[in-house]
Backbone as JSON Lines, residues from 0, in Angstrom:
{"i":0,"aa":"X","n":[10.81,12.82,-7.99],"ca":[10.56,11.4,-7.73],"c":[9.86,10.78,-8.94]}
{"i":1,"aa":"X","n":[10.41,9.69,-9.3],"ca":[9.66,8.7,-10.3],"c":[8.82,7.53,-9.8]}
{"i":2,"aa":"X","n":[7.73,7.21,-10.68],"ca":[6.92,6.86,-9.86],"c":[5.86,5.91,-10.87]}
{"i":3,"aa":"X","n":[6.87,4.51,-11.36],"ca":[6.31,3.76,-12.79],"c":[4.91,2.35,-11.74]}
{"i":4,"aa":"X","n":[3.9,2.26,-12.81],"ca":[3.17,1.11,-12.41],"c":[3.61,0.07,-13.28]}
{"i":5,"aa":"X","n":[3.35,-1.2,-12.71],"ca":[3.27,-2.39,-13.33],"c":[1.94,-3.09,-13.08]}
{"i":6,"aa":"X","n":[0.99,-3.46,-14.22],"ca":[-0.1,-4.06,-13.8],"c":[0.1,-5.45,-14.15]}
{"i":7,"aa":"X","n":[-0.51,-6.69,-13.61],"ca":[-0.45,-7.82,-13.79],"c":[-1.68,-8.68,-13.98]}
{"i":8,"aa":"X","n":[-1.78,-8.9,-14.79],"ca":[-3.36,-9.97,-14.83],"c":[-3.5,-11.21,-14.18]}
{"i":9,"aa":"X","n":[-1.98,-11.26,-13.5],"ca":[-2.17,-12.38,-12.27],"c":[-2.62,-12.02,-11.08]}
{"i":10,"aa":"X","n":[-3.66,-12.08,-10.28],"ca":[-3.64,-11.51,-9.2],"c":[-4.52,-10.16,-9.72]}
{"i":11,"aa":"X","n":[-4.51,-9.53,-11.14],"ca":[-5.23,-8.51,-11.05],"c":[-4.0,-6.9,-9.94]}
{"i":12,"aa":"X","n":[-2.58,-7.08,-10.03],"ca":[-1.86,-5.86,-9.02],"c":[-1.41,-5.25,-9.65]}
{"i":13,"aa":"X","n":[-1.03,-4.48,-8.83],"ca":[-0.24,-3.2,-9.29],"c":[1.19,-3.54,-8.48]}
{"i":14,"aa":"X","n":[1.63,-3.55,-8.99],"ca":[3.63,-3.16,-8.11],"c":[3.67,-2.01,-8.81]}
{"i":15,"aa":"X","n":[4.5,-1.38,-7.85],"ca":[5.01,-0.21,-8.22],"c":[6.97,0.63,-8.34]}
{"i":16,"aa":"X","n":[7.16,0.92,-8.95],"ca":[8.14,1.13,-8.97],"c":[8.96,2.4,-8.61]}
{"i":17,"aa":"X","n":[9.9,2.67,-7.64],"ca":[9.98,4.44,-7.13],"c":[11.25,4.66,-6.52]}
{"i":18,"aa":"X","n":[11.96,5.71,-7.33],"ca":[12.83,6.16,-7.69],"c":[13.06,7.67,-7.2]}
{"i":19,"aa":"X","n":[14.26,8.25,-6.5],"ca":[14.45,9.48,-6.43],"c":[15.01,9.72,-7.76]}
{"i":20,"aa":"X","n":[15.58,9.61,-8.49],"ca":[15.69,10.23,-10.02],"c":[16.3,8.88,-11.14]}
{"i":21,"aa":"X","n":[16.38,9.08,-12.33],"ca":[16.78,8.35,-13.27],"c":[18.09,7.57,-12.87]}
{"i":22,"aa":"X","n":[18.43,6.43,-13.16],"ca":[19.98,5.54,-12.87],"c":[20.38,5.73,-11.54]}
{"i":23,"aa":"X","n":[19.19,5.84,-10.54],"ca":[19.31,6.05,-9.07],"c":[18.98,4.45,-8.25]}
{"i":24,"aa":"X","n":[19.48,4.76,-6.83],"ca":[18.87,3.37,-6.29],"c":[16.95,3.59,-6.41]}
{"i":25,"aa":"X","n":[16.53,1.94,-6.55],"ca":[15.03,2.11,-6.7],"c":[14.41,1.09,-5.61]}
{"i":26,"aa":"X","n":[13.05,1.22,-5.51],"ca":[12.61,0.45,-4.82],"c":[10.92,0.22,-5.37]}
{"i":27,"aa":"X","n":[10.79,-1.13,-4.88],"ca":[9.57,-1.6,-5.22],"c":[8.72,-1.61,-4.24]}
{"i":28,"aa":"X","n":[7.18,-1.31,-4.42],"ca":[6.26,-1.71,-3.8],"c":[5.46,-2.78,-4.26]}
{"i":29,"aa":"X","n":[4.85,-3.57,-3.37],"ca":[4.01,-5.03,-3.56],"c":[4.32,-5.8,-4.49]}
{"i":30,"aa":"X","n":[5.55,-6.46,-5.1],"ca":[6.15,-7.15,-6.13],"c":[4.85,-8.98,-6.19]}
{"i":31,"aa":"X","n":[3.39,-8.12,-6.32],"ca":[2.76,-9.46,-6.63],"c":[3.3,-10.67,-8.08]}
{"i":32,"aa":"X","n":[3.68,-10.24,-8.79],"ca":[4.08,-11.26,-9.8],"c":[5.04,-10.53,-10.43]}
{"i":33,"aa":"X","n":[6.04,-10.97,-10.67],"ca":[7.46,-10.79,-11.29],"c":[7.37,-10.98,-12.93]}
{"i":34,"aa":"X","n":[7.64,-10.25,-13.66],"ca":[7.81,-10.84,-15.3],"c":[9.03,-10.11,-15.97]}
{"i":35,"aa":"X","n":[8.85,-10.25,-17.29],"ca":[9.71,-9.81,-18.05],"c":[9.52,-8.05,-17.75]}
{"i":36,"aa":"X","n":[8.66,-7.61,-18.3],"ca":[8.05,-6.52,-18.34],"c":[8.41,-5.54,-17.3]}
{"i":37,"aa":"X","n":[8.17,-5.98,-16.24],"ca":[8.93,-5.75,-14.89],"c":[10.02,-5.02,-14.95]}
{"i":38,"aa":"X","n":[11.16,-6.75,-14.94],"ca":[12.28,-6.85,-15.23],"c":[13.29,-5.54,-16.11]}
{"i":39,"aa":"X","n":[12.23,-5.35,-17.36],"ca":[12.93,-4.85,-18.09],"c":[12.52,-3.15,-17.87]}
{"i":40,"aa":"X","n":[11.43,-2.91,-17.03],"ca":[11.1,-1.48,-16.69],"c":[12.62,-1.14,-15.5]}
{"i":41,"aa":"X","n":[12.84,-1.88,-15.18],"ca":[13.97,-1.57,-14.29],"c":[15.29,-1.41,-14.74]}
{"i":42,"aa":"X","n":[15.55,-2.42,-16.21],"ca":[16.93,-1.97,-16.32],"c":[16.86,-1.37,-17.4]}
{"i":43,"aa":"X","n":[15.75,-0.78,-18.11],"ca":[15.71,0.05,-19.33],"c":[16.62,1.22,-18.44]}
{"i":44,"aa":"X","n":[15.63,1.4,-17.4],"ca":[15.95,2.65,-16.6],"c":[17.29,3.08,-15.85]}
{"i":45,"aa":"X","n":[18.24,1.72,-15.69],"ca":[18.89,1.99,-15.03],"c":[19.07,1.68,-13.86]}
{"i":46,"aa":"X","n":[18.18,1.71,-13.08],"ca":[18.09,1.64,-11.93],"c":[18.21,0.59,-10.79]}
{"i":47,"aa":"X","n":[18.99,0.59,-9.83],"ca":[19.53,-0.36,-9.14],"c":[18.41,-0.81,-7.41]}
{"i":48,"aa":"X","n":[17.83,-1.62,-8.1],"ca":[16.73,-2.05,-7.3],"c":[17.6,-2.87,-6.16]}
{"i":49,"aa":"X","n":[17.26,-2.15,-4.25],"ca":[17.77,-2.52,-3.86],"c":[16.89,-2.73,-2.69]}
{"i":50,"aa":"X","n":[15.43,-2.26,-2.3],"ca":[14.28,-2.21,-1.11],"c":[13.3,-3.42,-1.6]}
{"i":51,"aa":"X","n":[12.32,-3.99,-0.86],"ca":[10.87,-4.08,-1.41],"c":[9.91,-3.56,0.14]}
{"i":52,"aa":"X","n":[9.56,-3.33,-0.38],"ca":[8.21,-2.63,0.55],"c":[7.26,-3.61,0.01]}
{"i":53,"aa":"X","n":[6.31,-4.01,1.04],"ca":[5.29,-4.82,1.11],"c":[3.9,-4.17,2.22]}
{"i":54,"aa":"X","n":[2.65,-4.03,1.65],"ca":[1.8,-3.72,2.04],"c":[1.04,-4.47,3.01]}
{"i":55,"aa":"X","n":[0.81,-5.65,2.45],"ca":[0.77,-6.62,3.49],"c":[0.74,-7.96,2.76]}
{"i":56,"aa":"X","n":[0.27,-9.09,3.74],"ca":[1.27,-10.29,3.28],"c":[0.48,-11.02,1.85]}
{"i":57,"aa":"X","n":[-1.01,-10.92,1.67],"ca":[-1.63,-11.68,0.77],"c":[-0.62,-11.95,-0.53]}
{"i":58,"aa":"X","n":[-0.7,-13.16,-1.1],"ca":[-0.1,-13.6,-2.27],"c":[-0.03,-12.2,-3.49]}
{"i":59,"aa":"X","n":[-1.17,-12.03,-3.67],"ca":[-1.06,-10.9,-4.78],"c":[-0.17,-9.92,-4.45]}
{"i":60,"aa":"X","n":[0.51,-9.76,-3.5],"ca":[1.21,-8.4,-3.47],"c":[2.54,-8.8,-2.75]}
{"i":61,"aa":"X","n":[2.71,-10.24,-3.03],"ca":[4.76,-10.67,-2.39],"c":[4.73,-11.82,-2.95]}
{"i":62,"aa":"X","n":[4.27,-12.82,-3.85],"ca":[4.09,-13.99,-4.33],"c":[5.55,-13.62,-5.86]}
{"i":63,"aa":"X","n":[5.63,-12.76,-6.27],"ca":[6.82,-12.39,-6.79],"c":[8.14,-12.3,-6.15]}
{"i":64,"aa":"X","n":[8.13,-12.31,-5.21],"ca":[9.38,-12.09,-4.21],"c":[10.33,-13.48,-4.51]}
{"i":65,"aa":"X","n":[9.9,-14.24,-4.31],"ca":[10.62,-15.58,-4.27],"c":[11.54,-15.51,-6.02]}
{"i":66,"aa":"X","n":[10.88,-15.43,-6.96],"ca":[11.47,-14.4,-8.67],"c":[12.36,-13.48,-8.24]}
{"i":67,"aa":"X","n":[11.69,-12.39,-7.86],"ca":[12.55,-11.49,-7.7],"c":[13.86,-11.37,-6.93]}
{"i":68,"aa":"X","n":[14.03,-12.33,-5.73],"ca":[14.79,-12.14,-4.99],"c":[16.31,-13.39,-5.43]}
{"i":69,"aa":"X","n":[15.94,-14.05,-6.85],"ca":[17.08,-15.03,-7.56],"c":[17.48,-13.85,-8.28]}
{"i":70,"aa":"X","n":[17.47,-12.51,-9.2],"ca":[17.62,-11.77,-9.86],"c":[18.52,-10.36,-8.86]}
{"i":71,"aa":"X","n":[17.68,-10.09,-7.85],"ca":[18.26,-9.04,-7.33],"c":[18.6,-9.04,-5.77]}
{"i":72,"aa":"X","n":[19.56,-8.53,-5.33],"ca":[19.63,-8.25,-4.24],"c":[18.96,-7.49,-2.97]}
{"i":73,"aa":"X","n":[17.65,-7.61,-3.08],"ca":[16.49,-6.76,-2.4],"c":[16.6,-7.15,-0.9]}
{"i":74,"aa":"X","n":[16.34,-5.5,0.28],"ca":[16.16,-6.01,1.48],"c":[14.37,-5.54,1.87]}
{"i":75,"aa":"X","n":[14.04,-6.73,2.48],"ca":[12.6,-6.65,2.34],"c":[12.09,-5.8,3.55]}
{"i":76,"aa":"X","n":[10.8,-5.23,3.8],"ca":[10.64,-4.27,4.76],"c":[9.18,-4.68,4.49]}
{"i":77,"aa":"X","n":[8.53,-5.0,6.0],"ca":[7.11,-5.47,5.89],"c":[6.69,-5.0,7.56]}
{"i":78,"aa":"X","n":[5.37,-5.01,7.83],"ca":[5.14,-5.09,8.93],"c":[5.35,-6.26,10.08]}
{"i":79,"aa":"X","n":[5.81,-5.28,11.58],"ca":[6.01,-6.33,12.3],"c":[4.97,-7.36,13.08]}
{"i":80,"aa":"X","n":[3.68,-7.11,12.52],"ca":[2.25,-8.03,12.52],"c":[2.59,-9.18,11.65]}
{"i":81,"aa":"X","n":[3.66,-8.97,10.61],"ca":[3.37,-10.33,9.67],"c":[4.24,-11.75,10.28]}
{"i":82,"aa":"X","n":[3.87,-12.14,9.21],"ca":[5.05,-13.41,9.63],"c":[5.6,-14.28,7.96]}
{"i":83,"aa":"X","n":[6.61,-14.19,7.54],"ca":[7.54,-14.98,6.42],"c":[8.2,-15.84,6.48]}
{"i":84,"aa":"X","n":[8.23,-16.56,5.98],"ca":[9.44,-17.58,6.14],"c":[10.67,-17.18,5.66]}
{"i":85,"aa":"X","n":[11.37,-15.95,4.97],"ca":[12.19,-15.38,4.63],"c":[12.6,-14.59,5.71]}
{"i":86,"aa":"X","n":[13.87,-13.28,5.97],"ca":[14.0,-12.59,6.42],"c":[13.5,-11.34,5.91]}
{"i":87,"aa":"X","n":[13.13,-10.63,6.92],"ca":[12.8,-9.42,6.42],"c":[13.38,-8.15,7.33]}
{"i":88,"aa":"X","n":[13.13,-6.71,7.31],"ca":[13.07,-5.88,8.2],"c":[11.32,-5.39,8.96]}
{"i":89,"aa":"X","n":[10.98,-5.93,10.48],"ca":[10.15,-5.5,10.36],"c":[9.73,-3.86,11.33]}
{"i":90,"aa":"X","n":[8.59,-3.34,10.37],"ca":[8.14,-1.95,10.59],"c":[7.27,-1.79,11.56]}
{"i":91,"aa":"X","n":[6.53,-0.59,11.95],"ca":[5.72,-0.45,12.78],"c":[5.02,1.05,12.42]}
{"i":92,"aa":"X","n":[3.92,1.6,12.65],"ca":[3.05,2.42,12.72],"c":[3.76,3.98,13.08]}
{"i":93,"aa":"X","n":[4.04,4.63,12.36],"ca":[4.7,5.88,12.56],"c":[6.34,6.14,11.99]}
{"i":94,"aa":"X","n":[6.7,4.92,11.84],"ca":[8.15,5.05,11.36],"c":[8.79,5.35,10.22]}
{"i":95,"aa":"X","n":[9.72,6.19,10.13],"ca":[10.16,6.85,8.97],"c":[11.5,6.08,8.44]}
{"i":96,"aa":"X","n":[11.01,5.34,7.44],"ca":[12.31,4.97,6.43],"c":[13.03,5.76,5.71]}
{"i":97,"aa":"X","n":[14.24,5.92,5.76],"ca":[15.34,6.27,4.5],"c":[16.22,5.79,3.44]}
{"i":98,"aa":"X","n":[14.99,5.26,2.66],"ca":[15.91,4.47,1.52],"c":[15.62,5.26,0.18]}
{"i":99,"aa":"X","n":[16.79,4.53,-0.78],"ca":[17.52,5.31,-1.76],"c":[16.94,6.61,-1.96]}
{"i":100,"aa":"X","n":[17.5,7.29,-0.95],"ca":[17.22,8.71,-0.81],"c":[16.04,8.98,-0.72]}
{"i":101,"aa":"X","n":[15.08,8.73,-0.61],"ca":[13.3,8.64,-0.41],"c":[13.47,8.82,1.08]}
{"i":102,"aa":"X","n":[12.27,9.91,2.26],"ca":[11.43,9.41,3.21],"c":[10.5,8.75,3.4]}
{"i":103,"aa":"X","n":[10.03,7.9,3.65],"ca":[9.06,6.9,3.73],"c":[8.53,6.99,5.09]}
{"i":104,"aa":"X","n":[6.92,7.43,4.86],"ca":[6.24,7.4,6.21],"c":[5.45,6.18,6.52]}
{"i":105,"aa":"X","n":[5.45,5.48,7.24],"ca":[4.86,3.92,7.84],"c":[3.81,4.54,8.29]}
{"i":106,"aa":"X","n":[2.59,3.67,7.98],"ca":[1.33,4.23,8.55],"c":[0.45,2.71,8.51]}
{"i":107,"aa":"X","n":[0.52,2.61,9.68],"ca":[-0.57,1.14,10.22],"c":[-2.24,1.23,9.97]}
{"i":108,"aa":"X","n":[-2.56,0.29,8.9],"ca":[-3.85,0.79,8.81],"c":[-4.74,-0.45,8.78]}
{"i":109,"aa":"X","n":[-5.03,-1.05,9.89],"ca":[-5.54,-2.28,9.5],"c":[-7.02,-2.61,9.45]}
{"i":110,"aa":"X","n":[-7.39,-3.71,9.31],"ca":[-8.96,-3.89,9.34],"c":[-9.1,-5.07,6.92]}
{"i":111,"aa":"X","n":[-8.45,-4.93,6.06],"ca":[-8.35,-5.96,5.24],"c":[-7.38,-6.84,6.13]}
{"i":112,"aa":"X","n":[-6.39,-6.48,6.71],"ca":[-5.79,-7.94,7.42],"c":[-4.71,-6.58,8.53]}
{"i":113,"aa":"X","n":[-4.58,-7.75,9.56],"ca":[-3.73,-7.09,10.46],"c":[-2.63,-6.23,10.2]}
{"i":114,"aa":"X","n":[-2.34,-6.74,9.42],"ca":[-0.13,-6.38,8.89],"c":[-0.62,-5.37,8.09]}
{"i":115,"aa":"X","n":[-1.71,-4.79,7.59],"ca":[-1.78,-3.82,6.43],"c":[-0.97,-2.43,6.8]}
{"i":116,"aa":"X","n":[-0.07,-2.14,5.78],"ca":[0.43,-0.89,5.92],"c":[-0.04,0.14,4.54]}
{"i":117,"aa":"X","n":[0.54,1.82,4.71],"ca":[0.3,2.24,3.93],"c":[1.88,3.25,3.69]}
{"i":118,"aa":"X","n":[2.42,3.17,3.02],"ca":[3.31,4.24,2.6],"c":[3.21,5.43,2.08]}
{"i":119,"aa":"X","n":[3.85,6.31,2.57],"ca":[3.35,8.13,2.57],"c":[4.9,8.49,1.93]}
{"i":120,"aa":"X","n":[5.28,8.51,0.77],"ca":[6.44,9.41,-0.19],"c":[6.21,10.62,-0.63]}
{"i":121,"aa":"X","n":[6.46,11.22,-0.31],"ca":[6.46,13.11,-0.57],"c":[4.99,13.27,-0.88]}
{"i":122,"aa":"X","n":[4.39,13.12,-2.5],"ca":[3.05,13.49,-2.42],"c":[1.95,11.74,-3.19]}
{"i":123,"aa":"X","n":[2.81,11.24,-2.58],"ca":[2.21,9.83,-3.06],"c":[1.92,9.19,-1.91]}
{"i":124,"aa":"X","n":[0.62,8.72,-1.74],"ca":[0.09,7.47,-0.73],"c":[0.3,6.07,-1.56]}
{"i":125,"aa":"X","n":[0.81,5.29,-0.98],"ca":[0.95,3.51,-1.48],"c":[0.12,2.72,-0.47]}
{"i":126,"aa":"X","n":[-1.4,2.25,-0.62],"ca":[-2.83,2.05,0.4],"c":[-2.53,0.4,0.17]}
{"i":127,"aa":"X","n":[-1.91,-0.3,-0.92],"ca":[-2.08,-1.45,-0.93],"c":[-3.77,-2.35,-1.29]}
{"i":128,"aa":"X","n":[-4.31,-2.76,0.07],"ca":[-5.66,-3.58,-0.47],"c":[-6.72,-2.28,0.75]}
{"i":129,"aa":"X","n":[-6.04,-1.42,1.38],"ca":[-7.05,-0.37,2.55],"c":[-8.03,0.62,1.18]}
{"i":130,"aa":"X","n":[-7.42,1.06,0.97],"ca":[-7.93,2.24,0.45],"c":[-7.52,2.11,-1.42]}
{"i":131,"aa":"X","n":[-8.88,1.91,-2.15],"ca":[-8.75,2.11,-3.37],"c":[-9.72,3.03,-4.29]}
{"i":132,"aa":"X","n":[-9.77,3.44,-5.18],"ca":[-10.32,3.83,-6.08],"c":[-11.92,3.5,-5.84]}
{"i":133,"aa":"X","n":[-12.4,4.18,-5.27],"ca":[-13.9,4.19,-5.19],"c":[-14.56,3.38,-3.92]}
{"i":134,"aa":"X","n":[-13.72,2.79,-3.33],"ca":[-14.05,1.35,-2.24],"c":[-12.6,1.47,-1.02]}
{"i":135,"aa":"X","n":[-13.5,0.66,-0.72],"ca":[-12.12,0.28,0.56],"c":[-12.12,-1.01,0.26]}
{"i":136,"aa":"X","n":[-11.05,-1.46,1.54],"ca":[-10.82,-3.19,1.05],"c":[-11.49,-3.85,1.52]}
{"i":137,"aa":"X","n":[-11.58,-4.92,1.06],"ca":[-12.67,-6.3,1.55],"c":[-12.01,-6.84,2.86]}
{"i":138,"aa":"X","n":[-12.74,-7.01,3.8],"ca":[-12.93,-7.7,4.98],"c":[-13.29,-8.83,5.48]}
{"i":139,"aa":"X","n":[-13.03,-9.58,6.35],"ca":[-13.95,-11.14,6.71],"c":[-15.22,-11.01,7.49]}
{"i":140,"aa":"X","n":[-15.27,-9.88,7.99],"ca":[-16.9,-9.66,8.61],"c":[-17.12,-8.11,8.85]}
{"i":141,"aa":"X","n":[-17.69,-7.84,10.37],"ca":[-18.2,-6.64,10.08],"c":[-17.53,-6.29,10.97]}
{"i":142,"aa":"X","n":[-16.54,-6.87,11.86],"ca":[-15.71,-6.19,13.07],"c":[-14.52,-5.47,12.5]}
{"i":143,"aa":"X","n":[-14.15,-6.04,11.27],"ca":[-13.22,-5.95,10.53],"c":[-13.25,-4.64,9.54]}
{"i":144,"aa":"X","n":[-14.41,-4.82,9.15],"ca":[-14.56,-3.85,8.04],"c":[-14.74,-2.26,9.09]}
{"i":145,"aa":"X","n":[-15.09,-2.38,10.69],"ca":[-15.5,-1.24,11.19],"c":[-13.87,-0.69,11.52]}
{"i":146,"aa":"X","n":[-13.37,-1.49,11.78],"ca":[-11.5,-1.2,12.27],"c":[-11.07,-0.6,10.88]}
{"i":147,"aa":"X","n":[-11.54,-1.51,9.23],"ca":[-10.87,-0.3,8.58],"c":[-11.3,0.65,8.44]}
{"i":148,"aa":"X","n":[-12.7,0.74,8.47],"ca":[-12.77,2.51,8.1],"c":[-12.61,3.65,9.24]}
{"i":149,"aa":"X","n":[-12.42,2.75,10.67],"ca":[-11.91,3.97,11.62],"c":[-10.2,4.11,11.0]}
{"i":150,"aa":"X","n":[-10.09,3.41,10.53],"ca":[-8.33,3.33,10.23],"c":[-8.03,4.4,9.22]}
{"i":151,"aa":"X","n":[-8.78,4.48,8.28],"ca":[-8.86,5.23,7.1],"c":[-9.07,6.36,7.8]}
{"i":152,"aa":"X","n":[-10.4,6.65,8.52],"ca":[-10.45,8.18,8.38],"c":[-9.44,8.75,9.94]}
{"i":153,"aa":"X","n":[-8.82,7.83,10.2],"ca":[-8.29,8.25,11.82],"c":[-6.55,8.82,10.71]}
{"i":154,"aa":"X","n":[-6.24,7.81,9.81],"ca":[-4.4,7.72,9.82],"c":[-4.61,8.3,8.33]}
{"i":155,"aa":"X","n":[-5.84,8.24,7.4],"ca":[-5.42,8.26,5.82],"c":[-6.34,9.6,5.52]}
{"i":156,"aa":"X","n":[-6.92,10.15,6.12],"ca":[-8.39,10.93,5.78],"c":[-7.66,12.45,6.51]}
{"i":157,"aa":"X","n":[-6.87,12.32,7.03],"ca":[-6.07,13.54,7.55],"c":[-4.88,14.04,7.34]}
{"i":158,"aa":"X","n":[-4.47,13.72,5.81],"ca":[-3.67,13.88,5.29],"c":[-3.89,15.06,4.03]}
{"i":159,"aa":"X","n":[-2.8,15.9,3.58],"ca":[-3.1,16.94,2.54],"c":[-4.06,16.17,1.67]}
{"i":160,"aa":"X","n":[-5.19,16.5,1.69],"ca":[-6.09,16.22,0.18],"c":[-5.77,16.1,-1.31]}
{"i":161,"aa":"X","n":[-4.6,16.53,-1.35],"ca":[-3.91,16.85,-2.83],"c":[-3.56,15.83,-2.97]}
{"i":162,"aa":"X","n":[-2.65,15.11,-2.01],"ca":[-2.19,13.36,-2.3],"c":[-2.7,12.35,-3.48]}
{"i":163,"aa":"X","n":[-1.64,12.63,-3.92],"ca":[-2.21,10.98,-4.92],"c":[-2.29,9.53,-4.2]}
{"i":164,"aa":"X","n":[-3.02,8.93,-4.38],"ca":[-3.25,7.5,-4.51],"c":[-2.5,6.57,-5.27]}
{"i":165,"aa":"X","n":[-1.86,5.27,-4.58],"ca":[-1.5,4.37,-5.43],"c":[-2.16,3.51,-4.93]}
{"i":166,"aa":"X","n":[-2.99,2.67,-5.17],"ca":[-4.05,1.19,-4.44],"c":[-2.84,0.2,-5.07]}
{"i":167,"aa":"X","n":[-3.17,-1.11,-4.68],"ca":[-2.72,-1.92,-5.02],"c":[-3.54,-2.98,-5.99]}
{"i":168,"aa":"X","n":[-4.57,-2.62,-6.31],"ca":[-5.66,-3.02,-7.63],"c":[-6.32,-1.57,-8.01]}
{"i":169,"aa":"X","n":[-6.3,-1.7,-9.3],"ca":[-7.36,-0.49,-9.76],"c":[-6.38,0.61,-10.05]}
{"i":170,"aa":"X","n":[-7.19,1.93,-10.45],"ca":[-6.75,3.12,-11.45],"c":[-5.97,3.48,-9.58]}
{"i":171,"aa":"X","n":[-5.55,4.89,-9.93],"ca":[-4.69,5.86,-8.95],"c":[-5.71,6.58,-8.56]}
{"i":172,"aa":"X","n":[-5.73,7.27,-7.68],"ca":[-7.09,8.42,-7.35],"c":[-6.39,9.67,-6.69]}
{"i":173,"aa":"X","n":[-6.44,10.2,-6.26],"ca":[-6.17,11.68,-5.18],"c":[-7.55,11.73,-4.11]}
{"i":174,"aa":"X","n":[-6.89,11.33,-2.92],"ca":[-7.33,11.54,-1.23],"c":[-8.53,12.59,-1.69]}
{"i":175,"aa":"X","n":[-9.0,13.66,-2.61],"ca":[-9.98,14.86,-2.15],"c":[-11.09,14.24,-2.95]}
{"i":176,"aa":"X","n":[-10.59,13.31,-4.25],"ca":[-11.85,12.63,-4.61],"c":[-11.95,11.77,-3.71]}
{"i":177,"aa":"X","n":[-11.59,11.17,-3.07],"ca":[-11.97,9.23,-2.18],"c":[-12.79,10.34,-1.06]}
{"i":178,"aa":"X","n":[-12.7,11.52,-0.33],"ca":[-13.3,11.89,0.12],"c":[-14.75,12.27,-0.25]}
{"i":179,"aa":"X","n":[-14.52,12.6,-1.6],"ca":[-15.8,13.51,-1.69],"c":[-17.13,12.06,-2.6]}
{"i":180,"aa":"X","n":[-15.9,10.82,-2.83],"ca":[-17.14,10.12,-4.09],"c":[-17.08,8.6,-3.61]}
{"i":181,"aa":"X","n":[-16.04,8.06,-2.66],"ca":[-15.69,6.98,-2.18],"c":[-17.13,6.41,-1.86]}
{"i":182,"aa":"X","n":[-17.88,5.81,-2.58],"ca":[-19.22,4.99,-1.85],"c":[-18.82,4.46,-0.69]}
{"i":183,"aa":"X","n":[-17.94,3.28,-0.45],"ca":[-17.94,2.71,0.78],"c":[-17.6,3.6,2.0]}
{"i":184,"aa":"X","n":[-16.88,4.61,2.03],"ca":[-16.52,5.34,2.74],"c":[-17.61,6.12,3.3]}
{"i":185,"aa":"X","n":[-18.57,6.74,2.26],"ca":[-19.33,7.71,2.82],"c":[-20.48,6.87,2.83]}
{"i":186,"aa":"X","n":[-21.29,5.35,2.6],"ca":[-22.3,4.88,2.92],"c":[-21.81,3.9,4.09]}
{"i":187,"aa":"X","n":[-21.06,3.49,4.42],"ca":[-20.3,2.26,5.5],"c":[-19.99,3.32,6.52]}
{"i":188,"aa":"X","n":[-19.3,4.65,6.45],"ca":[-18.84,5.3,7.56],"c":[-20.33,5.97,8.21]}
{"i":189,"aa":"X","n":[-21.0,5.8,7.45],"ca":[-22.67,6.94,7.83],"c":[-23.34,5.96,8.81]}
{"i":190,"aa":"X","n":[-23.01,4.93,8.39],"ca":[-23.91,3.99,8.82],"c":[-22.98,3.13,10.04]}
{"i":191,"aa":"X","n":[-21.76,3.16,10.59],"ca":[-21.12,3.34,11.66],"c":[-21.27,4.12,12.26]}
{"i":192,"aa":"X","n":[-21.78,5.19,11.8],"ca":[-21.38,6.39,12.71],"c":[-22.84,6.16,13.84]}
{"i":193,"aa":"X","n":[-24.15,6.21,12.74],"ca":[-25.1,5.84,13.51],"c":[-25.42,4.55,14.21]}
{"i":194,"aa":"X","n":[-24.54,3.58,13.98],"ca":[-24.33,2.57,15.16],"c":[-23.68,3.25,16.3]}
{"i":195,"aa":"X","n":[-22.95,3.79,15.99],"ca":[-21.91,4.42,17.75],"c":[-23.17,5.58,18.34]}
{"i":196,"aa":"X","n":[-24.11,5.87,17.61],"ca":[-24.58,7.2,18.28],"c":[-26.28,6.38,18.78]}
{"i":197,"aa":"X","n":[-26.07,5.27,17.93],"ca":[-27.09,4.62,18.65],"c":[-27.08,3.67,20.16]}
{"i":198,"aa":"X","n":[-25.73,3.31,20.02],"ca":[-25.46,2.74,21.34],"c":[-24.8,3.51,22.04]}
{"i":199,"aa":"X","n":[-24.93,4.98,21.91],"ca":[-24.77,5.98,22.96],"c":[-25.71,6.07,23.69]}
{"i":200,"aa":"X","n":[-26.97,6.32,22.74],"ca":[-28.34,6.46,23.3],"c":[-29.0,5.28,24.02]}
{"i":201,"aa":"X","n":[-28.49,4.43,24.14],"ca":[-29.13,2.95,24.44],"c":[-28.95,3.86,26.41]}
């Protein structure tokens, strides 16, 4: 499996680009801003871009779509929490995609916004805005932020440790570091935990 980034200083994203082998069908993840650069990582390669996978709906990570979709023939695949004014295919929590030869595991992880998904490809996680490089994602309060980190360690934290990371801002990581160095994870989950064990005791 191939497995190219695109970073963008719009938006600060990552799209990603993923391929079962060279001059194969391809598919994109979070197409936040469309450019040349892009463009041309795709047909240097060959490759006949024909999916988009979307993490969830915020601008930074589908605000390219509307570009991308005058250029190529893409069928879009998002969660069935969201809502577009386009067509899409929508997903749900456990479901296994089969595109251009790729399995794709759907994994519902919400708490940065409802629709958040995460994609599971052989030994690659695609976390979007849930799970990044040192942090988790930003939230609108504290009901929010407690749903993602049960989300994380219930659907993302029980997965082979070896896993790489793709976030949708920031460097790549592997699941055994976010376990062992993730600040938010291990000071936000400590400090949930002793909320639930305190209103046990109540």
């Amino acid at each position: 499996m191939n497995i190219y980034q695109h970073f963008s200083v719009v938006g600060f994203c990552n799209t990603y680009l993923v391929a079962r082998e060279k001059g194969s069908e391809a598919l994109l993840i979070d197409p936040g801003h469309v450019d040349t650069e892009l463009i041309n990582m795709i047909e240097t390669n060959r490759y006949t871009l024909k999916h988009v996978l979307l993490t969830h709906r915020h601008p930074s990570h589908s605000e390219g779509l509307g570009t991308l979709k005058k250029i190529y023939n893409v069928e879009v695949h998002a969660s069935a929490f969201s809502s577009y004014e386009f067509l899409y295919h929508p997903i749900e929590d456990a479901e296994v995609l089969n595109l251009c030869g790729l399995k794709i595991e759907v994994i519902h992880v919400p708490g940065h916004s409802l629709d958040s998904m995460a994609y599971r490809i052989d030994h690659a996680l695609f976390t979007g805005d849930t799970l990044l490089c040192g942090r988790i994602g930003s939230t609108p309060g504290y009901r929010e932020q407690a749903l993602l980190i049960s989300s994380i360690n219930q659907k993302l934290m029980k997965l082979d440790e070896n896993i790489l990371i793709f976030p949708g801002h920031g460097s790549a990581s592997k699941l055994r570091i976010e376990r062992m160095f993730n600040h938010d994870l291990l000071q936000l989950g400590k400090i949930e935990t002793e909320r639930q064990n305190w209103r046990e005791d109540e």
